[in-house]
Residue frames relative to the residue before (quaternion, step in Angstrom):
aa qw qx qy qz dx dy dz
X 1.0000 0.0000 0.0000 0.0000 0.00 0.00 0.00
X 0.5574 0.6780 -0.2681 0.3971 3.45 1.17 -0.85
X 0.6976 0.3757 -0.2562 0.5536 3.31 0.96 -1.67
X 0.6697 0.5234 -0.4527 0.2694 3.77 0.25 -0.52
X 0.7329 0.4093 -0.3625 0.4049 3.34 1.22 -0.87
X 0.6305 0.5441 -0.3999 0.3827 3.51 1.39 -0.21
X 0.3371 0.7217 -0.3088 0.5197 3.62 1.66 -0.44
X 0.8494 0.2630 -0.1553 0.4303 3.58 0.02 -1.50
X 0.4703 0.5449 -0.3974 0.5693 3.74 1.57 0.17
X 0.7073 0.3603 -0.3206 0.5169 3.38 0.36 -0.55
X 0.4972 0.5797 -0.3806 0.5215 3.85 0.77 -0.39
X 0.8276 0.2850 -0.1240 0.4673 3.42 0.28 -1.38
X 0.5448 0.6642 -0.3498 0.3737 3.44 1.02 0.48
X 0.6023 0.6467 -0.0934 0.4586 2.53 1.57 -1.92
X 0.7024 0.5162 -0.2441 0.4249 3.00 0.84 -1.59
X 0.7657 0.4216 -0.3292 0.3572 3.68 0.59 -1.23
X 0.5945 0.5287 -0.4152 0.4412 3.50 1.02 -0.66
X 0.5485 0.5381 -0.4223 0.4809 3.78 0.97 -0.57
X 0.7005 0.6399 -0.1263 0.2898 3.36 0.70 -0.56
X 0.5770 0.5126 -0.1737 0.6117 2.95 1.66 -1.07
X 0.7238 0.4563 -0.2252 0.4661 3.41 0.86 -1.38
X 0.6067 0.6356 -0.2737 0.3912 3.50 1.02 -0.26
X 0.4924 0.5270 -0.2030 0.6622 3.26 2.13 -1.07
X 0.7823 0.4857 -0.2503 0.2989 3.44 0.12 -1.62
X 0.8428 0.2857 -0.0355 0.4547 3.50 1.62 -0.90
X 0.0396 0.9547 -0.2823 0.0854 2.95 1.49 1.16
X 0.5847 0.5866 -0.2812 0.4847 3.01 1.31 -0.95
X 0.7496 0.4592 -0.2869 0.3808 3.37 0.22 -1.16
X 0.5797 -0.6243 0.4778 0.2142 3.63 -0.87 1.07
X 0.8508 0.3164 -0.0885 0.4102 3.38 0.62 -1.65
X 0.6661 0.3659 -0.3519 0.5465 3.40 1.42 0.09
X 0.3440 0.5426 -0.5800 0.5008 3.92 1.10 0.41
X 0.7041 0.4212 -0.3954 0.4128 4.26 0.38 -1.47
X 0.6866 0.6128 -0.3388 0.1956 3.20 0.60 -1.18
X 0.7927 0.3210 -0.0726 0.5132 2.92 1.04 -1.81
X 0.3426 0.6910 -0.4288 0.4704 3.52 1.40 0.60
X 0.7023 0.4928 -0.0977 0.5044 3.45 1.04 -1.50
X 0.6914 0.2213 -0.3616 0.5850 3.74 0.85 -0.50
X 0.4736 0.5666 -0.4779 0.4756 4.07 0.66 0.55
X 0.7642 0.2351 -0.3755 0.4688 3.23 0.82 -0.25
X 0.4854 0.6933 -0.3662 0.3867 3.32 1.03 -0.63
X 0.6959 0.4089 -0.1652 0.5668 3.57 0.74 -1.45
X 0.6420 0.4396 -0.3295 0.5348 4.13 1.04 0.31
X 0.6978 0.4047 -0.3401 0.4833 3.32 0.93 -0.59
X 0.6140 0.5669 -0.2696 0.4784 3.41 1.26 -0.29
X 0.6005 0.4577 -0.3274 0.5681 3.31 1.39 -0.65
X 0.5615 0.6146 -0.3760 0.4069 3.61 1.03 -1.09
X 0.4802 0.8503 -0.0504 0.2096 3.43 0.81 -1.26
X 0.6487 0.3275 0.0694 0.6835 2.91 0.28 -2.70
X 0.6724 0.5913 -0.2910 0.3370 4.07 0.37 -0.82
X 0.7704 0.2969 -0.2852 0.4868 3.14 1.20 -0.84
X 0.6284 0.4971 -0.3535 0.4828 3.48 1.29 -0.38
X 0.5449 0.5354 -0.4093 0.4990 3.71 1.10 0.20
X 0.5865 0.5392 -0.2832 0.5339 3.86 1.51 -0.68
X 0.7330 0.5142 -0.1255 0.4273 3.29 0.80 -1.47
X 0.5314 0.4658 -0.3616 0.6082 4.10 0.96 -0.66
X 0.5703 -0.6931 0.4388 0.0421 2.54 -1.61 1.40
X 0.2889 -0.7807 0.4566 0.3141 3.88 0.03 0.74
X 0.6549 -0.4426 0.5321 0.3035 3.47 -1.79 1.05
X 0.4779 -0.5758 0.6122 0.2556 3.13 -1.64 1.25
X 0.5348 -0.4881 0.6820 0.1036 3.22 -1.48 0.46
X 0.0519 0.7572 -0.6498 -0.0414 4.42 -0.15 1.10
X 0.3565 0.6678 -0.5627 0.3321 3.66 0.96 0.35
């Protein structure tokens, strides 16, 4: 459970910095692909950790 929520932080990191730089470097052609590609990358990774954080089974409860 740990690694997923730390997984989907790094996802959503990834992703926003890809983002910024994507805004910040509009002009340039080759840094729109680049930083286009780690935006998705850093989402599919966030996508990922999210479903395997949904999907793992939750800890009985010995109360």
């Amino acid at each position: 459970m740990i690694i997923s929520i730390i997984g989907m932080l790094i996802g959503a990191l990834v992703t926003g910095a890809g983002i910024c730089y994507l805004v910040k470097e509009k002009q340039d052609k080759e840094s729109v692909k680049i930083y286009g590609i780690i935006s998705g990358v850093g989402g599919v990774i966030f996508i990922a950790m999210l479903v395997k954080l949904i999907s793992s089974p939750q800890p009985m409860s010995t109360a």
